[in-house]
Every structure is written in structure tokens, then in C-alpha cells.
DOPAZA-612228 format. One record per residue: x, y, z of N, C-alpha, C, CB in turn; residue number from 1. Coordinates in nm, 3 decimals. Glycine has a CB too. Example, Ala and Ser with C-alpha at 12.3 -4.5 7.8 and 13.67 -1.06 7.14 Angstrom:
# residues 2
  n_east n_north    n_up ca_east ca_north   ca_up  c_east c_north    c_up cb_east cb_north   cb_up   n
   1.319  -0.569   0.780   1.230   -0.450   0.780   1.320  -0.330   0.780   1.131   -0.447   0.905   1
   1.285  -0.225   0.708   1.367   -0.106   0.714   1.290   0.003   0.787   1.408   -0.060   0.572   2
This chain:
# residues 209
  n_east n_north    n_up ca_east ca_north   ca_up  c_east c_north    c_up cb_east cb_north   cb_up   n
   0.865 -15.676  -3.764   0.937  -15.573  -3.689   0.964 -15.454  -3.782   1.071  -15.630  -3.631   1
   0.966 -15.333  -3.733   0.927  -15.220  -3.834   1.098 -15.202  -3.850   0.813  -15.062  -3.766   2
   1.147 -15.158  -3.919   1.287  -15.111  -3.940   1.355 -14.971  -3.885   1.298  -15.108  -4.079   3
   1.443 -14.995  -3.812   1.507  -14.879  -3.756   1.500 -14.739  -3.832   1.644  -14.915  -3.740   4
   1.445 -14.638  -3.766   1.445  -14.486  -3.876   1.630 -14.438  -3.801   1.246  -14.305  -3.815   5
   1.657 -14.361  -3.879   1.796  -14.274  -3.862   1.785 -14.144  -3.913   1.919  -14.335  -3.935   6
   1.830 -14.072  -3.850   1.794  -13.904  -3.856   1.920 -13.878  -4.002   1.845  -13.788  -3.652   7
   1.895 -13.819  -4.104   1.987  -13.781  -4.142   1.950 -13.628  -4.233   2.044  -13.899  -4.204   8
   2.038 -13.552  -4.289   2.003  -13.403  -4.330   1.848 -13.373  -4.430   2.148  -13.352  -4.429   9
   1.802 -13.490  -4.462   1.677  -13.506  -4.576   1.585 -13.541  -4.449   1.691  -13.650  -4.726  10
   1.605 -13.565  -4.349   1.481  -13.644  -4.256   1.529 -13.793  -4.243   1.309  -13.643  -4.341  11
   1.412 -13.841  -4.153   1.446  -13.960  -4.121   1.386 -14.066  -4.219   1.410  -13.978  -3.989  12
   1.521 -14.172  -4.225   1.506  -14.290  -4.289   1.536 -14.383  -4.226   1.560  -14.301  -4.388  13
   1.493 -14.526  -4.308   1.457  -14.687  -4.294   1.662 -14.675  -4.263   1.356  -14.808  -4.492  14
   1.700 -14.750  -4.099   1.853  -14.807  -4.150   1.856 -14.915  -4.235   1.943  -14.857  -4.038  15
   1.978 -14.913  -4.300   1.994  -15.011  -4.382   2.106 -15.135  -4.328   2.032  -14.941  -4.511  16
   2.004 -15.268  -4.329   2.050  -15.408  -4.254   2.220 -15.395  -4.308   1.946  -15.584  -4.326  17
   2.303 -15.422  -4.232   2.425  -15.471  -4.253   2.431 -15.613  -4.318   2.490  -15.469  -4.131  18
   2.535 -15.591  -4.442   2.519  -15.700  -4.524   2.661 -15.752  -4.494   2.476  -15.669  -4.682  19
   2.628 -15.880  -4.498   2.738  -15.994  -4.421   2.798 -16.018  -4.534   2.682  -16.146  -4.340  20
   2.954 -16.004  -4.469   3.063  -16.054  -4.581   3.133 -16.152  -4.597   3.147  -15.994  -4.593  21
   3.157 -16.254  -4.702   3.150  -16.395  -4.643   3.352 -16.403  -4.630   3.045  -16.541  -4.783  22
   3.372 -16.531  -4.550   3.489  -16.523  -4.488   3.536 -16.557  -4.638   3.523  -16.620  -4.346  23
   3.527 -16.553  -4.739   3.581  -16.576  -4.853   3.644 -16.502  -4.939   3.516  -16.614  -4.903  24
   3.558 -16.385  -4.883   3.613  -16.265  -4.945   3.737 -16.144  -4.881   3.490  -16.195  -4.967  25
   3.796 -16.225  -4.769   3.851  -16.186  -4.694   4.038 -16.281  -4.704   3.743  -16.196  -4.573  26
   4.126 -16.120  -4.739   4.228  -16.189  -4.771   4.308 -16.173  -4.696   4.270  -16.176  -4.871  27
   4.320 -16.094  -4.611   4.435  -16.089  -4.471   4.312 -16.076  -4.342   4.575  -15.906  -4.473  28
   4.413 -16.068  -4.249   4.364  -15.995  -4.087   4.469 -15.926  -4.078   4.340  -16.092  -3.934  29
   4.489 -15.795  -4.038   4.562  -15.669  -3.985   4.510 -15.619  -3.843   4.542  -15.548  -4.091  30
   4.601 -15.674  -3.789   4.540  -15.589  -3.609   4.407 -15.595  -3.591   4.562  -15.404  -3.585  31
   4.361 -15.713  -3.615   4.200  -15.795  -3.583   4.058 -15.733  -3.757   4.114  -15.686  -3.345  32
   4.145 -15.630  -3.799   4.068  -15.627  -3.873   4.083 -15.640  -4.036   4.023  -15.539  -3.832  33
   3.973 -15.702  -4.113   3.991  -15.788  -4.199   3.998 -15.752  -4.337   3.910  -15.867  -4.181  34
   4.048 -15.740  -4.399   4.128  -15.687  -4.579   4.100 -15.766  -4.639   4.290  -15.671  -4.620  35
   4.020 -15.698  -4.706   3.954  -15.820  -4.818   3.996 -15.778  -4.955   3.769  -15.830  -4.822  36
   4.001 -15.864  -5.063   4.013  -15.887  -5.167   3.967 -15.791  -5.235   3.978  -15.985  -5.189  37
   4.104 -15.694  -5.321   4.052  -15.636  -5.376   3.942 -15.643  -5.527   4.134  -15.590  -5.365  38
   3.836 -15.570  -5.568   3.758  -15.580  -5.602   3.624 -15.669  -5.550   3.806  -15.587  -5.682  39
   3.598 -15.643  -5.396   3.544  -15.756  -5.310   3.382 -15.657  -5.342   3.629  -15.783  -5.107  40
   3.359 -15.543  -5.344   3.248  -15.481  -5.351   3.204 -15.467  -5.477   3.254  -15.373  -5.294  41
   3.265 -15.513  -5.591   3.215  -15.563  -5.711   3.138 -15.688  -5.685   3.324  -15.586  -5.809  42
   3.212 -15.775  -5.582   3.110  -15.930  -5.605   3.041 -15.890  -5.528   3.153  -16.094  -5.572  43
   2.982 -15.834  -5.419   2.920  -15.817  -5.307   2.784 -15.738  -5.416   3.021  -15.723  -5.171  44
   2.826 -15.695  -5.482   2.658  -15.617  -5.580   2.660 -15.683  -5.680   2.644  -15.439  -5.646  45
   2.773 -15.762  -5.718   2.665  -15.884  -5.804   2.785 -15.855  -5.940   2.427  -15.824  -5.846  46
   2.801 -15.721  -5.944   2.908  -15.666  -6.057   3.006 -15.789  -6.093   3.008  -15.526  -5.995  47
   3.062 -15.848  -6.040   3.236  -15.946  -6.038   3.132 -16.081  -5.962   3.433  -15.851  -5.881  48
   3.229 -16.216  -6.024   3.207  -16.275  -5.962   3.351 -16.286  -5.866   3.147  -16.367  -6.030  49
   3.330 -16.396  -5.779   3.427  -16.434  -5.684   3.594 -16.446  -5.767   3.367  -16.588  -5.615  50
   3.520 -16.530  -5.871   3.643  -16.589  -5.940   3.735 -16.477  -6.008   3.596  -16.695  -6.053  51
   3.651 -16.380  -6.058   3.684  -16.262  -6.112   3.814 -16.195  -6.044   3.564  -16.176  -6.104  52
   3.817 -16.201  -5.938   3.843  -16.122  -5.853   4.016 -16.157  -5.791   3.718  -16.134  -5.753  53
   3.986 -16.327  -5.819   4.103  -16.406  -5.727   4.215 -16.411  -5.836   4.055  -16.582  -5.665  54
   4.194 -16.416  -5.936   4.322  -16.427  -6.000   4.401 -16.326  -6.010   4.313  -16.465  -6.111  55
   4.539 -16.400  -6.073   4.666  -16.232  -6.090   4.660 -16.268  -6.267   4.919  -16.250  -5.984  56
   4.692 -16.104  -6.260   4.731  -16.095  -6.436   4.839 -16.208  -6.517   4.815  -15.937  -6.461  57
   4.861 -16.198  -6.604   4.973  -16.280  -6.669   5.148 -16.197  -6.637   4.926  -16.284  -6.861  58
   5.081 -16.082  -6.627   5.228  -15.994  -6.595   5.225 -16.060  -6.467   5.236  -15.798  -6.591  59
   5.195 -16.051  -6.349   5.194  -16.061  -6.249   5.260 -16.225  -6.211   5.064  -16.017  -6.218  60
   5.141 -16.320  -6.260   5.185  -16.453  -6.271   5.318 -16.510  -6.339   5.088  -16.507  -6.329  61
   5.365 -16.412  -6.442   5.508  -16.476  -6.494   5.630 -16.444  -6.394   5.550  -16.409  -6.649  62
   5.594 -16.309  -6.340   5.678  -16.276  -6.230   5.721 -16.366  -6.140   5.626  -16.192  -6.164  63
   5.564 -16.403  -6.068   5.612  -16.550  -5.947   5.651 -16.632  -6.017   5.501  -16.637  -5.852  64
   5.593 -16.675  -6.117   5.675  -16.820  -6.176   5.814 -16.817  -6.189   5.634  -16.863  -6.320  65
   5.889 -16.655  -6.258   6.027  -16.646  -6.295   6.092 -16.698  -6.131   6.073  -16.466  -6.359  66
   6.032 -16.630  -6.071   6.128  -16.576  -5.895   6.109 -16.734  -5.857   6.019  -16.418  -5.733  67
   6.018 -16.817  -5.866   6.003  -16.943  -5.824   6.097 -17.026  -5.873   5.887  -16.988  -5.850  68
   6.098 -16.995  -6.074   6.168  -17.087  -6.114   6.341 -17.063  -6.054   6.140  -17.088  -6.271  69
   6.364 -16.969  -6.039   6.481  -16.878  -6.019   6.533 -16.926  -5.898   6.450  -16.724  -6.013  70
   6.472 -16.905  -5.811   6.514  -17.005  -5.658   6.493 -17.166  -5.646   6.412  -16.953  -5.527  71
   6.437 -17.195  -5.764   6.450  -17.358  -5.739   6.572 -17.394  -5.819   6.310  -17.454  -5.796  72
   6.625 -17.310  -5.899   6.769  -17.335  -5.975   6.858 -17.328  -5.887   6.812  -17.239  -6.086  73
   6.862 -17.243  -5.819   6.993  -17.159  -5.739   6.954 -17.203  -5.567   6.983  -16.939  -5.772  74
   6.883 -17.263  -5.505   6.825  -17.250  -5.321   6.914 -17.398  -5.321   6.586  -17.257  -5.259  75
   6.932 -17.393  -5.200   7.033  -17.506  -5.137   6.915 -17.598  -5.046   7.181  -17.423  -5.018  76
   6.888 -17.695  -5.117   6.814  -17.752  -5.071   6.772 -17.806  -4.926   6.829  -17.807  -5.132  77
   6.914 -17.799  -4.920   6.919  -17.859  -4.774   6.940 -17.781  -4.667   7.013  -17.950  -4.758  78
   6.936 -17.649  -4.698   6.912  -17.511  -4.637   6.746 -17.435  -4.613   6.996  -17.418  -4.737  79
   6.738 -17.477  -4.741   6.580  -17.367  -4.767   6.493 -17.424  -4.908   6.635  -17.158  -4.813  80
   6.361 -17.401  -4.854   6.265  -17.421  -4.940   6.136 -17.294  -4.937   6.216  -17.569  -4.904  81
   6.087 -17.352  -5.077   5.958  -17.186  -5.102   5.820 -17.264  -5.103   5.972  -17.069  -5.307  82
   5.805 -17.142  -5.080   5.656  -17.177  -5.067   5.591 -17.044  -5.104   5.610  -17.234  -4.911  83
   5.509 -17.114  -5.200   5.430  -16.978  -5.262   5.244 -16.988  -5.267   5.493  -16.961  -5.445  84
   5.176 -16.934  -5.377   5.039  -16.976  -5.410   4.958 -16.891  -5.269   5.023  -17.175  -5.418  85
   4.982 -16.733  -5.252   4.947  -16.673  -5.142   4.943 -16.760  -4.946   4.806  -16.629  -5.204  86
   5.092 -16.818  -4.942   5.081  -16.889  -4.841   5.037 -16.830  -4.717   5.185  -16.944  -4.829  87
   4.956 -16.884  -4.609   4.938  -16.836  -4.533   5.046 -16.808  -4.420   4.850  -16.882  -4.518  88
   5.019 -16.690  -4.301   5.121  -16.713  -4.192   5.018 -16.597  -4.053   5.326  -16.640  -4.262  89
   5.027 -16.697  -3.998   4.977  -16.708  -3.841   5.093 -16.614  -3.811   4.974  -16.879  -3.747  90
   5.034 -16.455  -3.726   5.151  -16.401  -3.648   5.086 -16.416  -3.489   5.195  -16.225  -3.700  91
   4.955 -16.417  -3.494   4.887  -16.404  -3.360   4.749 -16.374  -3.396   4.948  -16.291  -3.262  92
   4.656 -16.415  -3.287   4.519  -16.405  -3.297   4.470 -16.259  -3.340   4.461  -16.446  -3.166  93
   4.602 -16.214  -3.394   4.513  -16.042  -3.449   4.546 -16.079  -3.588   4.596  -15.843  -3.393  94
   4.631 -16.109  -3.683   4.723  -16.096  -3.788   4.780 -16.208  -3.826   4.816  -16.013  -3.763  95
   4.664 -16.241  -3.992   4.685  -16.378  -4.071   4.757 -16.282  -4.176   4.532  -16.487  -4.129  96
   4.850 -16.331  -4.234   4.865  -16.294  -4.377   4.912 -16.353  -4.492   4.922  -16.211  -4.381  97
   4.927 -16.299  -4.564   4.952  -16.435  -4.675   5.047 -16.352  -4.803   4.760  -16.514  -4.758  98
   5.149 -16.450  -4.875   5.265  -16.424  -4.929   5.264 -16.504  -5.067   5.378  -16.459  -4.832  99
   5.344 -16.396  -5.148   5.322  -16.477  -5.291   5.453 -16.530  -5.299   5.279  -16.383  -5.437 100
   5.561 -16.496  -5.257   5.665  -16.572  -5.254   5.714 -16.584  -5.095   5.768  -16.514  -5.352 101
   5.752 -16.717  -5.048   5.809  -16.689  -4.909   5.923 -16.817  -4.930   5.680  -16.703  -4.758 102
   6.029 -16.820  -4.871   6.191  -16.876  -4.869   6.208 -16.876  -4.701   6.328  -16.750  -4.965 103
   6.180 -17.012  -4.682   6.214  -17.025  -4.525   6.318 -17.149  -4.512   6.066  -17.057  -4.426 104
   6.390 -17.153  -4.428   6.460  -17.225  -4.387   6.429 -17.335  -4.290   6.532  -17.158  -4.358 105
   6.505 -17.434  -4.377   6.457  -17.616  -4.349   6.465 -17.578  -4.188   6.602  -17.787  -4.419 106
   6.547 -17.557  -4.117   6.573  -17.567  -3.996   6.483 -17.508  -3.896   6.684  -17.527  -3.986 107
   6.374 -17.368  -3.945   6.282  -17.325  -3.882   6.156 -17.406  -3.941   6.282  -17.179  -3.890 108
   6.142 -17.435  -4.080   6.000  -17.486  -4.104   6.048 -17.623  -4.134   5.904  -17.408  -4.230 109
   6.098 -17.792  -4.108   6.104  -17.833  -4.198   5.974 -17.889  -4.235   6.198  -17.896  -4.196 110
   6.035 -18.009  -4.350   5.921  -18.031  -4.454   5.818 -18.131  -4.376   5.982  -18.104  -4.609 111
   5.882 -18.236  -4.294   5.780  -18.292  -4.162   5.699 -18.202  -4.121   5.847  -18.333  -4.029 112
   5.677 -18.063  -4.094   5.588  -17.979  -4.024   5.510 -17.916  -4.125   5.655  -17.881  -3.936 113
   5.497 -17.959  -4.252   5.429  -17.889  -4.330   5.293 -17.941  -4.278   5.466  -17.906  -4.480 114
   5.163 -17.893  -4.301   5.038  -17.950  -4.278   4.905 -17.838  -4.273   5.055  -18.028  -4.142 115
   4.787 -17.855  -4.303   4.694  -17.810  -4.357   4.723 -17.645  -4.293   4.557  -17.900  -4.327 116
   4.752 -17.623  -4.169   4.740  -17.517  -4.157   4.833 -17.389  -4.190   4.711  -17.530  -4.067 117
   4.830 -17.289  -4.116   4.917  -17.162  -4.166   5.063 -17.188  -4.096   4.843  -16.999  -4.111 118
   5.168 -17.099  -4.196   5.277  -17.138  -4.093   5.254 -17.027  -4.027   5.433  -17.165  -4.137 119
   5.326 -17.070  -3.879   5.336  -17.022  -3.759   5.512 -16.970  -3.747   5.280  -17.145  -3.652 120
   5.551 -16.972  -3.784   5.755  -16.952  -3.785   5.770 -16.813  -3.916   5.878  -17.172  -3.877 121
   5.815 -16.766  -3.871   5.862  -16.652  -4.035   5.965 -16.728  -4.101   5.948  -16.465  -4.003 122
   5.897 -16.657  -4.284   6.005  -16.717  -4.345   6.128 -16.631  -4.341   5.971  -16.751  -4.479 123
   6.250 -16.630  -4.421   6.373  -16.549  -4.423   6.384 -16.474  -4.518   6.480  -16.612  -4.421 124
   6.278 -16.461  -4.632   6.288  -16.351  -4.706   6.126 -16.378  -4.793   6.447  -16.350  -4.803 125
   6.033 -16.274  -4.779   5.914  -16.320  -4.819   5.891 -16.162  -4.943   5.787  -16.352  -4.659 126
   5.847 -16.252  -5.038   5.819  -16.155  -5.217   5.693 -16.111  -5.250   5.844  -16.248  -5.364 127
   5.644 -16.009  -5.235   5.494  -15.974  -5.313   5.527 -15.928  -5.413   5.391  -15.876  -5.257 128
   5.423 -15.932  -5.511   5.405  -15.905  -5.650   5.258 -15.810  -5.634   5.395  -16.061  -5.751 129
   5.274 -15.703  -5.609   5.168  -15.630  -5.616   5.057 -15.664  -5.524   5.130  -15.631  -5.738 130
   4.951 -15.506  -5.498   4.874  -15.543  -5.384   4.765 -15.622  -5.420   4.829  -15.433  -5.311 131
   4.669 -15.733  -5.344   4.571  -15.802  -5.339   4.471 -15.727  -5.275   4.598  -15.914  -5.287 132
   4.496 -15.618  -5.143   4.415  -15.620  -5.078   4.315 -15.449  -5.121   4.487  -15.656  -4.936 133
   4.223 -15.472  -5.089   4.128  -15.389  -5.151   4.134 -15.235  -5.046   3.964  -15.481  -5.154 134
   4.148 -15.113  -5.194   4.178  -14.977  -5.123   4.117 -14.911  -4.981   4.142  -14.885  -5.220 135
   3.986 -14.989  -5.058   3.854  -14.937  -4.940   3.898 -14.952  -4.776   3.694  -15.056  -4.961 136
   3.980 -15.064  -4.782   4.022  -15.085  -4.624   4.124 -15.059  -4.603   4.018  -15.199  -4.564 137
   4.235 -15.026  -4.661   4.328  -14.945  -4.630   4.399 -14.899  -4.766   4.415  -15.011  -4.530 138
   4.469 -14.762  -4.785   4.505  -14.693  -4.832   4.643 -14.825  -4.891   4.511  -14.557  -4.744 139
   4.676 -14.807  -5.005   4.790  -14.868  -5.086   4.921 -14.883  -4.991   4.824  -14.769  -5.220 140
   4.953 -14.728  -4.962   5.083  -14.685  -4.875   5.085 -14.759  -4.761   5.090  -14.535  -4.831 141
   4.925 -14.714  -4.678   4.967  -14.750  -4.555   4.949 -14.923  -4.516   4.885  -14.654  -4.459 142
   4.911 -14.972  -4.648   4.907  -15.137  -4.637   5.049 -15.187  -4.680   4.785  -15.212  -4.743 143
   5.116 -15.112  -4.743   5.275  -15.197  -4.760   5.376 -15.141  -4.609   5.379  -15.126  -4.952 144
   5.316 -15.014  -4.601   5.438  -15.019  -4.479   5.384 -15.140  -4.384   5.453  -14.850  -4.373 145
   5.253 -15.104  -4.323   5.213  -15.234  -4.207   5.214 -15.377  -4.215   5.086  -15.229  -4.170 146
   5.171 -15.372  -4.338   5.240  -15.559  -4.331   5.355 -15.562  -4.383   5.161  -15.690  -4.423 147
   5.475 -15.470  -4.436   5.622  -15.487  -4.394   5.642 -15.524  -4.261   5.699  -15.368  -4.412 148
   5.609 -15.396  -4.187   5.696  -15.413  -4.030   5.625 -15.536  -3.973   5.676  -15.261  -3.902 149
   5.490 -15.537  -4.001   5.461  -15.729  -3.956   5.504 -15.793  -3.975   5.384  -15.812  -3.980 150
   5.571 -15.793  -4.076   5.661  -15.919  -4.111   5.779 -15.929  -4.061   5.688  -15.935  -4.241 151
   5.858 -15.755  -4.039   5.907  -15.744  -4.009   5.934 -15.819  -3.827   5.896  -15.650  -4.068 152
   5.871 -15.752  -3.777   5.845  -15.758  -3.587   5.834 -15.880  -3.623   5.699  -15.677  -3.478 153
   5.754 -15.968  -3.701   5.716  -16.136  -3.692   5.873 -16.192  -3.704   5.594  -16.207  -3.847 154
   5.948 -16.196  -3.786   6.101  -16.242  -3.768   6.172 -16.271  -3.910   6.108  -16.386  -3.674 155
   6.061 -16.165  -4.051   6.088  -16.252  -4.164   6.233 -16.094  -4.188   5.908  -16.293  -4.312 156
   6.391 -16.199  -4.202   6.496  -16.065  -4.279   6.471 -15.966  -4.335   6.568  -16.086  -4.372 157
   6.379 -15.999  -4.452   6.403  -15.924  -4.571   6.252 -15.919  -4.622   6.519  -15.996  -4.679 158
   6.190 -15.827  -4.680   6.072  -15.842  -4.733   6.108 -15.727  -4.862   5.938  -15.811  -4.618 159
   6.046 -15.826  -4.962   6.034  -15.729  -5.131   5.956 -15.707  -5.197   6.084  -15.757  -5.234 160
   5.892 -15.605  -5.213   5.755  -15.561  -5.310   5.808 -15.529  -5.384   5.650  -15.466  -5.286 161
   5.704 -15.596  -5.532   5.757  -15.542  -5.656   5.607 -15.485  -5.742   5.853  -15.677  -5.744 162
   5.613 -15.419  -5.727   5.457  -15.311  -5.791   5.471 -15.256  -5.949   5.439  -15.130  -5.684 163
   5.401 -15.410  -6.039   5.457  -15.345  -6.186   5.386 -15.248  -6.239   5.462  -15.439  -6.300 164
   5.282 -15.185  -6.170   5.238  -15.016  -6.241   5.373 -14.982  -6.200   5.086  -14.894  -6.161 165
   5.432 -14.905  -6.105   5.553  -14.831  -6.121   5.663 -14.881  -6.155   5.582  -14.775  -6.029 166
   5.643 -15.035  -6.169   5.787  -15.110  -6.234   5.917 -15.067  -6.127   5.829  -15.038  -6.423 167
   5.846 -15.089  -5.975   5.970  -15.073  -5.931   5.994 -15.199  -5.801   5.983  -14.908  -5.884 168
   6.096 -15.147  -5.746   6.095  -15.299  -5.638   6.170 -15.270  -5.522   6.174  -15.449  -5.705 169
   6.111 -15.262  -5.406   6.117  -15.185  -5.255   6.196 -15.321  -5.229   5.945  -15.135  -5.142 170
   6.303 -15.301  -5.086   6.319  -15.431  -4.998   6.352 -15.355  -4.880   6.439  -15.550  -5.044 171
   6.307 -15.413  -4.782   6.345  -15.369  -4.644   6.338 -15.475  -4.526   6.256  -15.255  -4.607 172
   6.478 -15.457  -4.477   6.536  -15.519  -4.391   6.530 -15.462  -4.248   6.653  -15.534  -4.437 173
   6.526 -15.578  -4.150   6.529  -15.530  -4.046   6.665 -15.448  -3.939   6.478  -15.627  -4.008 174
   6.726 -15.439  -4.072   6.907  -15.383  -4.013   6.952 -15.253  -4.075   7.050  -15.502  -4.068 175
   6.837 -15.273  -4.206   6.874  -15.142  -4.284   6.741 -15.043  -4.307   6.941  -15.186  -4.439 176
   6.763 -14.945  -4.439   6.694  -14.836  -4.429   6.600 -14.888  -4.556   6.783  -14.690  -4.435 177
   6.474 -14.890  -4.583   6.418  -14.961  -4.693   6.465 -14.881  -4.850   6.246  -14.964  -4.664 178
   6.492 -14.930  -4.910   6.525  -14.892  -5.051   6.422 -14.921  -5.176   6.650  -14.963  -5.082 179
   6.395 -14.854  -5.242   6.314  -14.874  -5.333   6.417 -14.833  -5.485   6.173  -14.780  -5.294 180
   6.396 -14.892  -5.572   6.492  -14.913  -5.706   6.411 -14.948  -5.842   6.600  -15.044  -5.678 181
   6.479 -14.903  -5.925   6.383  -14.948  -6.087   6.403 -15.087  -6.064   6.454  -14.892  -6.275 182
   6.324 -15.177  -6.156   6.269  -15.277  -6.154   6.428 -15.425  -6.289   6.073  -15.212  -6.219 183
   6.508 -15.237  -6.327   6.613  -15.344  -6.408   6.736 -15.349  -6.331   6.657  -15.296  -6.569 184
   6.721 -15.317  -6.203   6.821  -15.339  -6.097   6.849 -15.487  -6.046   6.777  -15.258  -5.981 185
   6.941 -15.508  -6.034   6.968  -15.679  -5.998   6.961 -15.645  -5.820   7.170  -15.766  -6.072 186
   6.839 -15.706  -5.803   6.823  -15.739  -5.620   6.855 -15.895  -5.581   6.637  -15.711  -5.558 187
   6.928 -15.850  -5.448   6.970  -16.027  -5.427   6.829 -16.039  -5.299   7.201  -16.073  -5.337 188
   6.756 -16.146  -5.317   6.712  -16.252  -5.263   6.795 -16.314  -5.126   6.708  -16.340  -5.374 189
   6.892 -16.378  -5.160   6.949  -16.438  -5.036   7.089 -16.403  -5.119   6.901  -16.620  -4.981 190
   7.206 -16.470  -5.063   7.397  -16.444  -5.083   7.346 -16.548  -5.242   7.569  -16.555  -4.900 191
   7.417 -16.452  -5.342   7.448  -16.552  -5.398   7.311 -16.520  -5.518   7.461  -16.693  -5.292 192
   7.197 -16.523  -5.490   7.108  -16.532  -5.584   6.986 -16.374  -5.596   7.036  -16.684  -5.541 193
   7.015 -16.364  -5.701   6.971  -16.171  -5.696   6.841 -16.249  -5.864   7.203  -15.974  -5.768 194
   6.783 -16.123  -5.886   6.685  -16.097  -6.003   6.708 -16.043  -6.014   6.580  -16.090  -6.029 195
   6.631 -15.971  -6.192   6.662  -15.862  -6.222   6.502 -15.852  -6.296   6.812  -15.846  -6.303 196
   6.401 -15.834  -6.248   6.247  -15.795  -6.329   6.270 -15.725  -6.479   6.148  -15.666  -6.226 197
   6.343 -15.637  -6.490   6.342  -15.567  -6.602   6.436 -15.664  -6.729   6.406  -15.413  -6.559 198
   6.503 -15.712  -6.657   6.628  -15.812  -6.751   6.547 -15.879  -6.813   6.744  -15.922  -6.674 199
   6.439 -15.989  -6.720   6.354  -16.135  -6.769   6.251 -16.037  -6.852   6.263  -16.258  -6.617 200
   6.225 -15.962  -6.820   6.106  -15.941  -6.915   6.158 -15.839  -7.080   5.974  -15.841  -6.802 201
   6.251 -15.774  -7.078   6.322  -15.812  -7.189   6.379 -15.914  -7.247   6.383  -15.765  -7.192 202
   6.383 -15.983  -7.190   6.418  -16.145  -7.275   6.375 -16.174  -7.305   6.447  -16.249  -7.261 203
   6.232 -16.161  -7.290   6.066  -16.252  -7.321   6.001 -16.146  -7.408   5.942  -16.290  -7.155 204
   6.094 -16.020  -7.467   6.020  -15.894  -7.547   5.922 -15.885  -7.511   6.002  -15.889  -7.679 205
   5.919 -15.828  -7.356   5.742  -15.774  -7.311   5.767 -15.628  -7.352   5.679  -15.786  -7.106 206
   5.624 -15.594  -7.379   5.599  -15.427  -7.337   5.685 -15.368  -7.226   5.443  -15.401  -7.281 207
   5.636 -15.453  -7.130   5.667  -15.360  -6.959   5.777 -15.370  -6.971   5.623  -15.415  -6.794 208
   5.871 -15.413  -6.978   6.027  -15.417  -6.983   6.087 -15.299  -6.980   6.079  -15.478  -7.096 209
């Protein structure tokens, strides 16, 4: 079969086959359409492999670990549990997304209902650590406001980005006006249990601090 010609300002050329992107490389769904992993067109030409691509920095990774270790000191067990490791969450057949820190409550998720798939319930306060999803499909800005208010409209309180190029840390609630703050500000999490990014990582004499 001869290959499709396409008119373009040089004359006409051969189209070029659409190259299939595997569901692997794909890290959210947004309103049916799919956000993939940033640096996904590095593996797609061969540049990056897969693996390349999936991990977080060590800055990044000490972060979740602190906020993890931090709420397993201080969370009332018999109130609330986390769940992290980019968890998934089912809002509807348009919009999967997935969370590096999420704090839901025993009483909406308990631990009997855990099971292979995504949760379906919002958690009560869900934490990113910087973006995953790749520029090409949506702009930086307009990917933190939209999967805020998703999360938001979905039923999660409180949602907190913490973006250590600017070392700073947004939260926005569904009652209030979103705030964004330096990163050595003590933010509370839930009553009772706050961080402070800039504090822990002077303790640990990082650079970024």
C-alpha cells in the first residue's frame, strides 16, 4: 500500500504512521486525555530508557520519606492511614490520577478495602512533591491548577504541592483561598501535625535548605 502524500509548504510528502504509545508510559488521565511521564519522548526515540525516566531524585525522595516518616509518628491510627508510592485514584471514566502522598481516613477507606485496584473514595489531604507529568501535554501551571480542583471537586480537603526548584509549598483548600509560602514555613497537614521542608533539610545540612 503506497503511503499517504500530505500537502505541505515544500510540496507534497509521505504522512508519517502514528507511533503508538505504550500504556506504560502514561502517568495520569485528565478529562479522557492521557499525561504521560515526563521525559516520555526521550524513551519513545530511544534517547532514555523507561527506567530512566520513573524515578524521583534523592531531593525529592527524602522529602516523601520525611512527610511519611512524619505522619507515621504523629497520625492516629485509628483515624487515618497513608498511602503513598504514586497511589492511584479512580475519579471517573475520564480521570485516573495518582499521589505521592495521600492521608485518608479509616472510616472512608478502611484497611479491609484495600485491594489491587485504584482507590475510588478521596483521601483528606493528598501531597505532591513536584511535577511527574510531561510539559508537552500540558503546561506546568495549567497541570497543578487542574488536578488541584480534581481533587478538589473529587472530595480530597486539602491538597499540597511542594516544587523544590522554587523551594516553595502551595495548599489549597476547598473553603479557602490557595496560598503559596517559602518552603521554611511550618504547614499543618491535618490539627496537630504541620512540616517544615526548609527546617528538615537544614538538619540534614543540605544545599537546598
Amino acid at each position: 500500500m503506497e503511503a499517504k502524500l500530505i500537502a505541505t509548504k515544500s510540496g507534497l510528502r509521505p504522512e508519517k504512521p502514528k507511533v503508538e504509545i505504550p500504556d506504560a508510559l502514561i502517568y495520569e488521565i485528565i478529562d479522557g486525555q492521557p499525561i504521560h511521564y515526563k521525559g516520555y519522548r526521550e524513551v519513545m526515540s530511544g534517547k532514555k530508557t523507561f527506567e530512566e525516566i520513573m524515578g524521583s531524585s534523592t531531593l525529592q525522595a527524602h522529602i516523601v520519606t520525611y512527610l511519611i516518616m512524619l505522619l507515621g509518628r504523629n497520625l492516629d491510627e485509628e483515624k487515618y492511614h497513608v498511602l503513598a508510592s504514586e497511589a492511584g485514584m479512580h475519579l471517573n471514566n475520564r480521570n485516573n490520577l495518582a499521589g505521592d502522598v495521600l492521608v485518608f481516613e479509616n472510616s472512608v477507606l478502611p484497611y479491609e478495602a484495600l485491594d489491587v485496584h485504584y482507590a475510588q473514595v478521596p483521601p483528606k489531604v493528598a501531597i505532591e512533591v513536584d511535577i511527574s507529568a510531561d510539559p508537552h501535554d500540558m503546561a506546568a501551571d495549567a497541570y497543578i491548577f487542574k488536578k488541584t480542583q480534581k481533587l478538589l471537586d473529587f472530595g480530597v480537603e486539602k491538597v499540597i504541592w511542594i516544587t523544590t526548584e522554587a523551594r516553595k509549598v502551595t495548599v489549597a483548600t476547598t473553603d479557602a483561598d490557595w496560598h503559596t509560602s517559602d518552603w521554611h514555613k511550618d504547614i499543618e497537614i491535618l490539627e496537630g501535625i504541620t512540616f517544615n521542608i526548609g527546617a528538615q533539610l537544614l538538619k540534614i545540612k543540605s544545599p537546598y535548605a
